[in-house]
N, C-alpha and C positions, 0 to 999 in steps of 0.2 A: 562431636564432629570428627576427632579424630579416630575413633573407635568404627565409625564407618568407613572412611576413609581404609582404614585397614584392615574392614571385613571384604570391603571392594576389591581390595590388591590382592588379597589372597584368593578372591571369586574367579579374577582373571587367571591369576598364576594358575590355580587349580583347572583352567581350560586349557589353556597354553599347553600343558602338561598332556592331554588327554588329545590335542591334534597332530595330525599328519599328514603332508602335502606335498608337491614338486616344488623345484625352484620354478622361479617366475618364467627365468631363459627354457626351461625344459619342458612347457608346456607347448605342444604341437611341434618340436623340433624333431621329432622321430615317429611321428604317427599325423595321419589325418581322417577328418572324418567328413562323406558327404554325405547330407540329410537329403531324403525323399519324400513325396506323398506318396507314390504308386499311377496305376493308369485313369485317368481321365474318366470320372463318369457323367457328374452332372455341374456347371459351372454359370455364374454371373458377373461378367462383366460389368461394373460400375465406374464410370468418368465422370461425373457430376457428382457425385457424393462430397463432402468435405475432404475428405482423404481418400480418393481413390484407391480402389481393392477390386481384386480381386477370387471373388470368394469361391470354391469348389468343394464339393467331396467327390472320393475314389473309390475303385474296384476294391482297394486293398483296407478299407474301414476307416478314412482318414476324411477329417473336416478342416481345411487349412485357408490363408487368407493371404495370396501374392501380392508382391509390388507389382506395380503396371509397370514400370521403367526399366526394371531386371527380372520380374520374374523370381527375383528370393523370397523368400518366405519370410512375412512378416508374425505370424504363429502358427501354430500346427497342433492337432489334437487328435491324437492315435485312439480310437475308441474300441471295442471287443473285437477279439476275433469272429470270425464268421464260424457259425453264424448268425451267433448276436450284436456282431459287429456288420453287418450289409444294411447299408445304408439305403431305405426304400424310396424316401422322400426329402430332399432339399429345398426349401423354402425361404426367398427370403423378401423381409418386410419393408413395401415401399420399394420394389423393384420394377414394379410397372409404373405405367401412366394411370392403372385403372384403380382407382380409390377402393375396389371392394379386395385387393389385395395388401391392403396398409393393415399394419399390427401393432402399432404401437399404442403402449399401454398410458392406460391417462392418467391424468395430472394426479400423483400420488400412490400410484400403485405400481406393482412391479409383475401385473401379469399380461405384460408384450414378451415381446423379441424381437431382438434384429434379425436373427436368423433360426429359421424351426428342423429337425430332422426327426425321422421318425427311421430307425432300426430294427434289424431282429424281427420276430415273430412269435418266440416263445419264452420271454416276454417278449414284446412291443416296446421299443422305448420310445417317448416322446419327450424329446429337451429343446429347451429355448435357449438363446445363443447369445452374447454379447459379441457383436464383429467386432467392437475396437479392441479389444484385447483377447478376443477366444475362451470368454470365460463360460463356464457353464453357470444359469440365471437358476433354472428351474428345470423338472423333469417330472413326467408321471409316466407309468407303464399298463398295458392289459396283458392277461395271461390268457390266451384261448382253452376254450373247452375238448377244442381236437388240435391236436397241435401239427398232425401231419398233415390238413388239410392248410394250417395256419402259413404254410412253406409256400404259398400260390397267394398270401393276400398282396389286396394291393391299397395305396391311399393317395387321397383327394383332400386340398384343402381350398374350399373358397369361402369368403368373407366371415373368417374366424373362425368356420366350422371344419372339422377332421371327419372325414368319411372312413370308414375301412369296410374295404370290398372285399366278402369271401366267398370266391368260386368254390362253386361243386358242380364238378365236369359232368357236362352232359344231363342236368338238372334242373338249378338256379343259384341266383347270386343273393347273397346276404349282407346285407350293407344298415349300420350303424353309423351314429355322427355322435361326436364328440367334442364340446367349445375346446378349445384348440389352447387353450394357457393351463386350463384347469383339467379337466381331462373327463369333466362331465356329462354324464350321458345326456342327450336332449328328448330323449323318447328311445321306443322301442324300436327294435331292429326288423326290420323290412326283408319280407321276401320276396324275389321278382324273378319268374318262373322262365327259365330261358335253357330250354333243352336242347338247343345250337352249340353251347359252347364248348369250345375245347382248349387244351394248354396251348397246341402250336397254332391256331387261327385265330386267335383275341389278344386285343390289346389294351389299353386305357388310355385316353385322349381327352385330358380334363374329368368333366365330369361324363363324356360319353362313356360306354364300353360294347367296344368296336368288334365285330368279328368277319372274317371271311368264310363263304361259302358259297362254292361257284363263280361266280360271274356275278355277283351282289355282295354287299357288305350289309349287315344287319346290325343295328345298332340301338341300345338305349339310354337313354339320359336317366342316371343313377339317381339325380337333385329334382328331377321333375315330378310332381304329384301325380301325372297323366299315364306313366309307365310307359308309354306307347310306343312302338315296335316302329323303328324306322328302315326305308329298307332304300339302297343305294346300287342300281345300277352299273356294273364295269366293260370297260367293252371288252376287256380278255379274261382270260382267270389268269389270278395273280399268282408270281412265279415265283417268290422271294416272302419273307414272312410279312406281315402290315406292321409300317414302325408309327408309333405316334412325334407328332410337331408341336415340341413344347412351345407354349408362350399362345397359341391360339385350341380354343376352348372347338373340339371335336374336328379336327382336322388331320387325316392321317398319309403317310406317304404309301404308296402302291406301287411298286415296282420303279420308283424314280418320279412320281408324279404325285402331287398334294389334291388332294377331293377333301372336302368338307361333307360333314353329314350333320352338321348342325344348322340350320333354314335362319338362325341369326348372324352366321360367321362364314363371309364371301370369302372364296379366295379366287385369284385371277389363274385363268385355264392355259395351258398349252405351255406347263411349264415340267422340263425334266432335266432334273439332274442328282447327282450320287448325295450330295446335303445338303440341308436347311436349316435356317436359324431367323428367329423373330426376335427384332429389338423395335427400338422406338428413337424419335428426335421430332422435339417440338411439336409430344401429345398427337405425331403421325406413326402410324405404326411401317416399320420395314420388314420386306424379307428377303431377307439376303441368302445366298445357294451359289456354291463352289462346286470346282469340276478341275479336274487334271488330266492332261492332256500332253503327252509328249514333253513330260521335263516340268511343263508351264501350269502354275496355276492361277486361273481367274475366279475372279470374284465379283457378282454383280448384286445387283438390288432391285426393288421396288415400292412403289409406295402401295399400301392392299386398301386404299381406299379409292383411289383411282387406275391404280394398277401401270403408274405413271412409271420408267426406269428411273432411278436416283445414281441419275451419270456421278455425282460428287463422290458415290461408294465404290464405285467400280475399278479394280485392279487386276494386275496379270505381275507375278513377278516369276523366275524361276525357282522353283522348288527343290533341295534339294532332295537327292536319292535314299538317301542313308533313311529321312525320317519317314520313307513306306507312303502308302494311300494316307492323303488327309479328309477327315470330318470335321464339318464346320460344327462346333460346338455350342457359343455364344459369342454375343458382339453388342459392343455401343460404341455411340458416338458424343461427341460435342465439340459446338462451336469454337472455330478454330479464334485465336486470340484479337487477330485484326476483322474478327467479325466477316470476313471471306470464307463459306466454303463451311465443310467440315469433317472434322478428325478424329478417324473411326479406328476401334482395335478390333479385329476377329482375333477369336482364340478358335485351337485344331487340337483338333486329337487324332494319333496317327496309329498306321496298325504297329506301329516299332514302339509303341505306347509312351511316343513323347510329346509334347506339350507343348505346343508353340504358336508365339504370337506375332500378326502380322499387323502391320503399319504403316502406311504412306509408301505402297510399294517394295516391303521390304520385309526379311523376318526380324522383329525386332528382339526376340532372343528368343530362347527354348530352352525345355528342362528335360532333361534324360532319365524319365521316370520308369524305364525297361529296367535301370540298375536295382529297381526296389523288388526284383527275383530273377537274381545270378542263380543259376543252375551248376555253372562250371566255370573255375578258375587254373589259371596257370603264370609263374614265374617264369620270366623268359631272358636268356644274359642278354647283356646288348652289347653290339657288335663291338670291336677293337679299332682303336686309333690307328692310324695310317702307319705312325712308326712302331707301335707293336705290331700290326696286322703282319710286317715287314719280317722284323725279328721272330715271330710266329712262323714262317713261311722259312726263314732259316731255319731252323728246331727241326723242323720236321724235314731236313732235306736228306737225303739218304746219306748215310753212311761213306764218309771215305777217308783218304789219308788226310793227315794233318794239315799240309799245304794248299788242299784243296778248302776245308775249312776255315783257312785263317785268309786263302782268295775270297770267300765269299763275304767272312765276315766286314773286308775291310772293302770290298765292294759296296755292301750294306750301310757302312758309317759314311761312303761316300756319296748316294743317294740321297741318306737324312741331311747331310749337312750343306749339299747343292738345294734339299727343297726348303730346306731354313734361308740359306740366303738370300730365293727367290721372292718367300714370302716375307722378308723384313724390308726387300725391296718394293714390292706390291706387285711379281709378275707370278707368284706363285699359283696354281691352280685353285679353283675356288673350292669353298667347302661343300661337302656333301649334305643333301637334306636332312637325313641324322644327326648329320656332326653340328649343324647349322641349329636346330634345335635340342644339342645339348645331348644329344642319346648316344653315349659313348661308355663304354665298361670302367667304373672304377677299380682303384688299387684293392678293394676289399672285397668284391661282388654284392654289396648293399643296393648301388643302382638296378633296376632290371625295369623291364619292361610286363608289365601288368595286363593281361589278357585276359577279358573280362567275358563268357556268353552268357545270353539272358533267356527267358523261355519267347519271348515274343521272338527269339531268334536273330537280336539284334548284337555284335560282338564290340568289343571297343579296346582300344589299345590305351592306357593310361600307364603315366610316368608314378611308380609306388613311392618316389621321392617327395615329391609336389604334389600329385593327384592331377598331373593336367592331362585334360585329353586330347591324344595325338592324333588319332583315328577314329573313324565308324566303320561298321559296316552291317547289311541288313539283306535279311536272307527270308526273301517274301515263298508263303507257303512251306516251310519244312519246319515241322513240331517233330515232337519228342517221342519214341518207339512205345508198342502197346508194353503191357506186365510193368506199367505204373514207371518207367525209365525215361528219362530225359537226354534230351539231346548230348553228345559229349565233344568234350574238345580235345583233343592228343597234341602234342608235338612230338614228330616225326625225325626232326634236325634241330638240332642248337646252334649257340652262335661258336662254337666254340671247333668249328670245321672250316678257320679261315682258306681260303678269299669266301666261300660257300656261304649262302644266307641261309638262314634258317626258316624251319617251314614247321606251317603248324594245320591240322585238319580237320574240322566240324563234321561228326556225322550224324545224320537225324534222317527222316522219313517223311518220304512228300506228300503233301495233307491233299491231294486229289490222289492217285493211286496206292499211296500204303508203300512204293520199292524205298530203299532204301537213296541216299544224296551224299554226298562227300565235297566236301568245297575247301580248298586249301590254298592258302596265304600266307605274304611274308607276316611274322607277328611284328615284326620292329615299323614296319610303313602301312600296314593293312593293304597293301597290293596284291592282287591277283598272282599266283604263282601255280606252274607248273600242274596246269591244266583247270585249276580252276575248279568251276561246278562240274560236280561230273555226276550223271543220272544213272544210275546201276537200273537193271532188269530183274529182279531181285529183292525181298523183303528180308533186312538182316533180322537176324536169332541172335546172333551173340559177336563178339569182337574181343580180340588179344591182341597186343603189339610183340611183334617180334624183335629180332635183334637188328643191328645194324648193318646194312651192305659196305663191301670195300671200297667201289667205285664214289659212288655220292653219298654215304653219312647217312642215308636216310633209312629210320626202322620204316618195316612193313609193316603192312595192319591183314590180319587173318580174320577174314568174314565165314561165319557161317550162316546159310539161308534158310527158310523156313523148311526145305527140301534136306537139310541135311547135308546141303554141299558145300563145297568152301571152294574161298575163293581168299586171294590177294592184291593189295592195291600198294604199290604200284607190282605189274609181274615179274619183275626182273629180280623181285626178292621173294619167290616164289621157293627153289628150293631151301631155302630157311624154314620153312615151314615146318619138315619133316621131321617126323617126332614127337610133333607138338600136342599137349591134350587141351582139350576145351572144355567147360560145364555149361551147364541151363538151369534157371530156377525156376520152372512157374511159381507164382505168388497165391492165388487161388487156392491150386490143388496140393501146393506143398513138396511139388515129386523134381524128382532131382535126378538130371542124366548125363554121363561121362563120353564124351568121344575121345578117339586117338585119330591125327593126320599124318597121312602117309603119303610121300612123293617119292612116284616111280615110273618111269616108262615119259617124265616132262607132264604126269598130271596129278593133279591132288586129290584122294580120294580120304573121307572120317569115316571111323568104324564105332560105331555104339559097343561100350565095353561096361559100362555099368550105369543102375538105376537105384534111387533110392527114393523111398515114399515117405515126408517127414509129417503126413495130415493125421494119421491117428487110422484106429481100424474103422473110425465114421466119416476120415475126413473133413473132418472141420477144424484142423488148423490152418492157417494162414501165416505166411512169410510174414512178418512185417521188420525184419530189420537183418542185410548178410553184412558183413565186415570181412576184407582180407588184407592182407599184408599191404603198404608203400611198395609199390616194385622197387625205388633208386635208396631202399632203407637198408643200410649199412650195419651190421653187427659187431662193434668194437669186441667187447668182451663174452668169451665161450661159458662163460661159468661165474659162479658165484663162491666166495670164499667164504666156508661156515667158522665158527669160535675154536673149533679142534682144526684148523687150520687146512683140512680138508675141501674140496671143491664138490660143489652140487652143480651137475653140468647144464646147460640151460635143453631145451626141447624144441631145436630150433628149425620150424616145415615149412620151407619155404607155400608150402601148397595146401597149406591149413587154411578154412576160411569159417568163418563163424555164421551159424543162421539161426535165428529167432523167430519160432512160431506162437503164435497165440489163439486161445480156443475158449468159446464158453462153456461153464463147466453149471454143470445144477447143483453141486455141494460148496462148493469154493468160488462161486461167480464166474472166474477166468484163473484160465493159468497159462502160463507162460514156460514154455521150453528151451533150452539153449542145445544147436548140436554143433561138435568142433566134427565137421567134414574135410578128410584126404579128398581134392579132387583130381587128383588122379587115379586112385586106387579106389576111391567110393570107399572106404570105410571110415567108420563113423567113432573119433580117439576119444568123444566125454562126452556125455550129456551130465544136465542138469537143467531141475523141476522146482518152480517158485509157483504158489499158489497163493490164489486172492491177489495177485498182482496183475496191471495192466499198464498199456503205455499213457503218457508218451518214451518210447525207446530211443535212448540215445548209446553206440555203441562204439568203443575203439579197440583196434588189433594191430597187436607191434610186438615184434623180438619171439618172448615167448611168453610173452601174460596178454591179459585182455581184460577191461569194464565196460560196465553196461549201466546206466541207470534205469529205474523205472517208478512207477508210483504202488505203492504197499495199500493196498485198499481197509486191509485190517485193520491197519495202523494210523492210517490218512498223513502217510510221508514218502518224502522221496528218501529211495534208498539207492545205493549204487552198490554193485558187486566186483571185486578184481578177482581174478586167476591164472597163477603162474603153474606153466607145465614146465617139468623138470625131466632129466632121462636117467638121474642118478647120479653115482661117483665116479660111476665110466663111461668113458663114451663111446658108444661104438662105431663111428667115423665121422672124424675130425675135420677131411677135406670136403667129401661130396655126401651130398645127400641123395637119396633116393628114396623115394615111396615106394615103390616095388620090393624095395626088400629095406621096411623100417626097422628099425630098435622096436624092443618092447613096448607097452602101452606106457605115455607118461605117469609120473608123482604131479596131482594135481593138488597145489595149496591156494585153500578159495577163501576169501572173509568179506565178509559186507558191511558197511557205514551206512549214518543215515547225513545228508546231506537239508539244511535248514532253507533249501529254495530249490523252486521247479528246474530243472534241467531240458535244454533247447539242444546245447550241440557239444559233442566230445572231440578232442583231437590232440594228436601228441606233436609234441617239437619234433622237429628231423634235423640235422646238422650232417656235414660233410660225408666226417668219417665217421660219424656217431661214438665218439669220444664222451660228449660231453653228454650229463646226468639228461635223464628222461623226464619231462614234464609233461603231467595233459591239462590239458584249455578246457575250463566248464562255460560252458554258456549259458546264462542265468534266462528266467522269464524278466528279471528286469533290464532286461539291457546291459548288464556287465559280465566282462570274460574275465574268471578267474583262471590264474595259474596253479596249479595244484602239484606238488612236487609229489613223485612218487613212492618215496621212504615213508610219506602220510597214507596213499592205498595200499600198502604192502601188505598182500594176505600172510605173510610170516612174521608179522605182530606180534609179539608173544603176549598170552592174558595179562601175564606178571612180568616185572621187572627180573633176567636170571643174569647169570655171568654168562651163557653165553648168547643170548641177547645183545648183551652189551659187547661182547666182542666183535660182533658182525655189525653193528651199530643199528640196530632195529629198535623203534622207539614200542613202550608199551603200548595194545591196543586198548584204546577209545573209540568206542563207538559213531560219536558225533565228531565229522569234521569241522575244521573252524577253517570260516571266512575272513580273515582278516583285511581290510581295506589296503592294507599296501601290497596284499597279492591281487587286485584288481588293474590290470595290463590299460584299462580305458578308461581310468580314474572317471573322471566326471563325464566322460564323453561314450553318454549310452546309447546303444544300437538297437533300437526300437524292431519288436519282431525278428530277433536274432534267428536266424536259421541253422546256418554251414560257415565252420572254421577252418582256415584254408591251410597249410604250413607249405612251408621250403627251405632247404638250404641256402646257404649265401655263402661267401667267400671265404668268412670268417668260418671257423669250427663251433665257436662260442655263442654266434648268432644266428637266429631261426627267423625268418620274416611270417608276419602273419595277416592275411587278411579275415574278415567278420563280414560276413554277409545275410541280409534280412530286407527290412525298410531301408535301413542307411547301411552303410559303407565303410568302414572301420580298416584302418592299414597302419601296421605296426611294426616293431621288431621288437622277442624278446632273448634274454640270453640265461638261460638255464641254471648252468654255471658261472657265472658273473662273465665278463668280457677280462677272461686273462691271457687271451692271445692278444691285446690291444692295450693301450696307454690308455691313460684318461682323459680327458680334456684338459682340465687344470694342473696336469702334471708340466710343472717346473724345469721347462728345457735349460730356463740360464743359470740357475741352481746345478744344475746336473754338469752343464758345459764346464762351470769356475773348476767342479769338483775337479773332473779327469782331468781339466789343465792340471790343475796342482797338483793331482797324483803323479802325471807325466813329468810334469817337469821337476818335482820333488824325489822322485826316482832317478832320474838323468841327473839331478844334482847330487847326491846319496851314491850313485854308480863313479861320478869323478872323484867326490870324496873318497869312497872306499877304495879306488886305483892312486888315489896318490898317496894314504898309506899303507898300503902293500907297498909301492916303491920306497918310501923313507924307511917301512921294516926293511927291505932286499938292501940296503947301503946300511946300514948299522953292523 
């Protein structure tokens, strides 16, 4: 016994030994994370269940299972990307009234579900669901024989059986069943000759499949042995595509109006509005259809068997703005507890792709699932306390003699100390809406204000401390510019131009005419500022921010239009312009062209000054990744000190930008090109050619090095590449740079790693004054952001260990980098569909804030160089206090000593 006992103690010791963890207090005290599903696609509301849920899947591949009472997520289940991850069918068992829809598996076996999806197309996946826990039960898949017609199928499941419908446009439809647990064929697959169809006029509506044409709808019943061609009269031709009304079996909406084309399934006539949703209560079927209206939306119902109104459903509450057009998605009810009445949830899906649920009048919460694709992020300081804003406002006061400074300042202390005593008496003025919610600048700049845009075009102001959100705002019809670009967001002013607030600018393009949109707001209250939406006449090309005006703080933004003309917002920093050059990428063709802007005579005119073609003599390369420099990134150190004590100067262009094309090759599959492009001068300082490689590309540019990762086809690994440009042992100017008349071509030193997991997103720390050591951010395919110190990419690795290697402190190169778990910045808290890594300075030199953007929401801070501008937490104030007393006073005692024997020497 005791020989166990002590093979046990040493099993544990020997774990003990091999873990590593946070303290308990350190876990979320400098990061938080918020999980998402994505947008709304197909969802069931359940209130009589034992444990009420409610279950959905999303646009973005996700099968998850809400609370009814918050809305949080009770599980969640991130399934493939798309697009083997598009979710084609949600099903789940026992959600109707109608018995031919129950799947539960009998007594002893385990081939039900609670809930069914079928995915993907090449394969097909079909999995069966455990709702109480999210577990996966069972799964079977098909692989099509054509797999690019496979991208149009569609599927049907009634009373156990799985239909999969495969259109061939302009043809006929092919339709298979399959028992629905096991994934067995039931016979042969069916052809049904229908030379009507097309992608944008058919739809699927149960087992019908529906089509327009003309002023008729033609439709067949896929499950019916008769085939027979039905044909459905309209009285316009439809203006808008036909959408199907889930929950009834051949019933489709037309332009705002529900028609049935199934002779078993009535619906009641002279009804229009924007959505619809079929539930049930007490084995009656409802249909319920919302409509907004000036602010307000209503909610009514009916019963579809007498077409009777169901007054009990019916609501109006105010809506707010932020969350865009709503669609009624699903809904149920039940019986309210005193047996009176009953108490129903609509759920909405909105165009700002948030999630919300209404309730006896009221939204009873909502989920902001537009955060699950941030396009564009920004740090923003937050404003100053009254008595610094104060003391600020001194600082900057002009220049003069002494007296007048030591008037103003002692004016100033007498201000603060009149509004102190007002406010301990309680007559002080009230606080400010910021200050009131806590939004005031700390001693270190770690607080800021978090400005979030999303591609639905929805923005949001959140606190990066807490993660609470201060604001909304939603910006209906303006998406993201063509050449594959997304909307951007600039700030213009900081907080940092007291009394002046800060302003920040969204530009995007408006989705009925293609000009260009500009809409600009406070970022600290999300209020309309300083003109607001404004509509240009005009389709942007390209955008620069310029420098800062004297009067108001605020940079200009330099537009060029599809015309070649430029323009500025606001005009009053119009001549700042001058000077200034601009580039263009198309993506496509690879070509690449230089302007210069000239302001003379009070107008601005660009002159095309160079072109570069990076497609190949065929043309078949493709952009797919440019990287350039941080504009507000700081260059501590000019040089690098080699072992012979000598400097290698670094290669430092401000207007170096990196672009990667890719092309398929018939010897090598694909290869991949890297070119460092002057864009001002159009010449072209490095390439470099990797073959058998493909993406995915992830790419970073800082200082004077830059990496890339990609995937090695040869090899079937990821590999990443760095390279630092150098200019030599001299430099040939130290203060300003210019392209027009550069140094020679760099010393370029390149080496590449293999890296033991896929690569999502690259980014480097930025700090103040860039002081402190450079790290870049890996973003894994699992979910975790590593830090990766950059003495570990250094393409000046030596093979071997030399002396002077070891002078310059350069470790030997290794090929394989290591991961180790305590450079994981989001320990256990992984970010599902990692996309885009955000960085910024803060207050401190030492600390970088970081946000993680994907599915979820990831906000951090890390510090490079450890925090040695900063104390520690548990550093020992009254330890340190005892010490200087005693040194003080041990001095001052030692100083009387040593004066009153000097005096007894002086009398001897």
């Amino acid at each position: 016994m005791q020989e166990k006992w002590l093979l046990a103690g040493l099993s544990v010791a020997l774990l003990l030994g091999t873990c590593s963890a946070l303290y308990e207090d350190q876990i979320k005290k400098f990061d938080w994370r918020g999980v998402n599903v994505g947008a709304l696609k197909q969802s069931r509301v359940d209130l009589n269940h034992f444990q009420p849920r409610i279950l959905v899947s999303t646009h973005e591949g996700v099968v998850a299972s809400l609370c009814v009472k918050t809305g949080e997520l009770v599980w969640r289940q991130v399934l493939e990307q798309k697009p083997r991850g598009d979710i084609k069918l949600l099903q789940v068992s026992g959600f109707s009234d109608d018995s031919s829809e129950t799947a539960a598996a009998p007594m002893g076996s385990n081939l039900g579900f609670d809930m069914l999806t079928v995915q993907g197309h090449a394969p097909a996946l079909v999995r069966g669901w455990n709702t109480n826990m999210g577990a996966l039960e069972w799964e079977w898949s098909i692989m099509p024989i054509n797999t690019e017609r496979a991208q149009d199928a569609l599927w049907i499941y009634s009373k156990s059986v799985l239909y999969h419908v495969l259109p061939a446009w302009r043809s006929h439809l092919e339709v298979t069943a399959y028992f629905a647990s096991s994934g067995h064929s039931t016979g042969s697959t069916s052809k049904v000759i229908a030379p009507w169809i097309t992608q944008e006029s058919c739809t699927l509506s149960g087992t019908f499949y529906v089509c327009t044409e003309g002023k008729q709808l033609i439709s067949l019943d896929l499950v019916s042995k008769s085939g027979q061609v039905i044909r459905t009269s309209l009285e316009t031709e439809p203006k808008g595509k036909t959408q199907a009304l889930m929950g009834l079996n051949g019933v489709v909406i037309v332009d705002g109006k529900p028609i049935s084309v199934n002779k078993d399934q009535s619906i009641c006539g002279g009804l229009q509005s924007s959505s619809y949703a079929v539930g049930s209560f007490n084995y009656r079927k409802i249909l319920a259809y919302a409509d907004l209206s000036s602010g307000i939306l209503r909610i009514n119902a009916l019963y579809l068997d007498n077409c009777a109104p169901a007054a009990d459903l019916e609501q109006s509450l105010v809506f707010p703005e932020h969350f865009g057009t709503p669609s009624l998605n699903n809904f149920d009810c039940k019986q309210k507890r005193n047996g009176e009445g009953k108490n129903c949830m609509f759920l909405f899906s909105t165009t700002s792709e948030s999630i919300v649920a209404v309730q006896q009048g009221r939204v009873r919460w909502s989920r902001e699932e537009a955060l699950a694709n941030v396009i564009d992020s920004q740090f923003v300081d937050l404003p100053l306390a009254d008595s610094e804003g104060t003391l600020e406002n001194e600082m900057k006061g002009k220049a003069g003699d002494i007296a007048s400074a030591f008037l103003r300042r002692i004016t100033t202390q007498a201000v603060q100390i009149r509004s102190l005593f007002l406010h301990v008496i309680g007559l002080g003025p009230p606080p400010t809406d910021t200050q009131r919610a806590g939004l005031v600048r700390d001693s270190f700049g770690l607080h800021k204000m978090l400005v979030l845009l999303t591609r639905a075009g929805k923005i949001f102001g959140i606190d990066n401390v807490s993660g609470k959100h201060h604001w909304q705002l939603y910006l209906s019809n303006v998406i993201g510019f063509a050449n594959d670009e997304q909307m951007r967001l600039i700030v213009q002013r900081s907080a940092k131009h007291f009394p002046l607030q800060p302003l920040c600018t969204i530009l995007g393009k408006n989705a009925v005419n293609g000009n260009g949109v500009l809409y600009r707001f406070n970022p600290i209250t999300g209020k309309v500022a300083e003109g607001g939406l404004v509509q240009l006449d005009y389709k942007i090309k390209q955008l620069s921010l310029l420098g800062e005006t004297e009067n108001d703080f605020v940079k200009g933004i330099l537009l060029l239009d599809a015309s070649n003309k430029v323009h500025v917002y606001p005009e009053h920093a119009t001549p700042l312009a001058d000077g200034m050059y601009l580039y263009t990428a198309d993506v496509k063709s690879a070509e690449l062209a230089g302007y210069f802007v000239k302001y003379a005579g009070g107008q601005l005119s660009s002159t095309h000054i160079w072109n570069a073609r990076l497609g190949g003599h065929n043309s078949e390369q493709q952009i797919i990744g440019v990287a350039g420099k941080n504009p507000i990134e700081h260059v501590h150190s000019q040089g690098r000190v080699l072992g012979d004590r000598s400097v290698l100067y670094k290669y430092i262009n401000p207007n170096l930008v990196a672009f990667v094309t890719q092309a398929p090759d018939s010897t090598h599959k694909s290869v991949l090109n890297l070119y460092l492009v002057d864009v001002v001068s159009g010449s072209v300082v490095f390439t470099m050619t990797h073959r058998k490689v493909r993406a995915p590309l992830s790419i970073v540019h800082s200082e004077n090095w830059l990496a890339y990762s990609y995937f090695n086809e040869k090899l079937r690994r990821t590999e990443i590449t760095t390279i630092e440009l150098y200019e030599g042992k001299t430099q040939a100017n130290s203060s300003v740079w210019s392209s027009l008349q550069a140094p020679p071509m760099p010393l370029v030193e390149r080496q590449s790693y293999i890296l033991p997991t896929i690569v999502e997103a690259l980014r480097e720390t930025i700090t103040e004054r860039g002081i402190t050591n450079k790290h870049v951010l890996i973003g894994t395919a699992s979910g975790s952001i590593v830090e990766m110190p950059w003495h570990l990419l250094d393409p000046r690795r030596p093979i071997a260990s030399t002396t002077q290697g070891r002078e310059e402190g350069a470790i030997p190169y290794i090929p394989e980098l290591p991961l180790p778990t305590e450079s994981h910045i989001n320990y256990n808290q992984t970010v599902a569909r990692l996309r885009n890594i955000y960085t910024a300075p803060s207050g401190l030199e030492s600390t970088c804030l970081v946000v993680a953007t994907g599915l979820d929401l990831f906000v951090t801070r890390v510090a490079p160089s450890k925090t040695f501008d900063l104390l520690k937490e548990d550093f020992d104030y009254i330890l340190i206090s005892i010490v200087l007393v005693a040194l003080t006073s041990g001095s001052l005692i030692v100083k009387h000593l040593a004066s009153r024997k000097l005096l007894k020497q002086a009398w001897k």
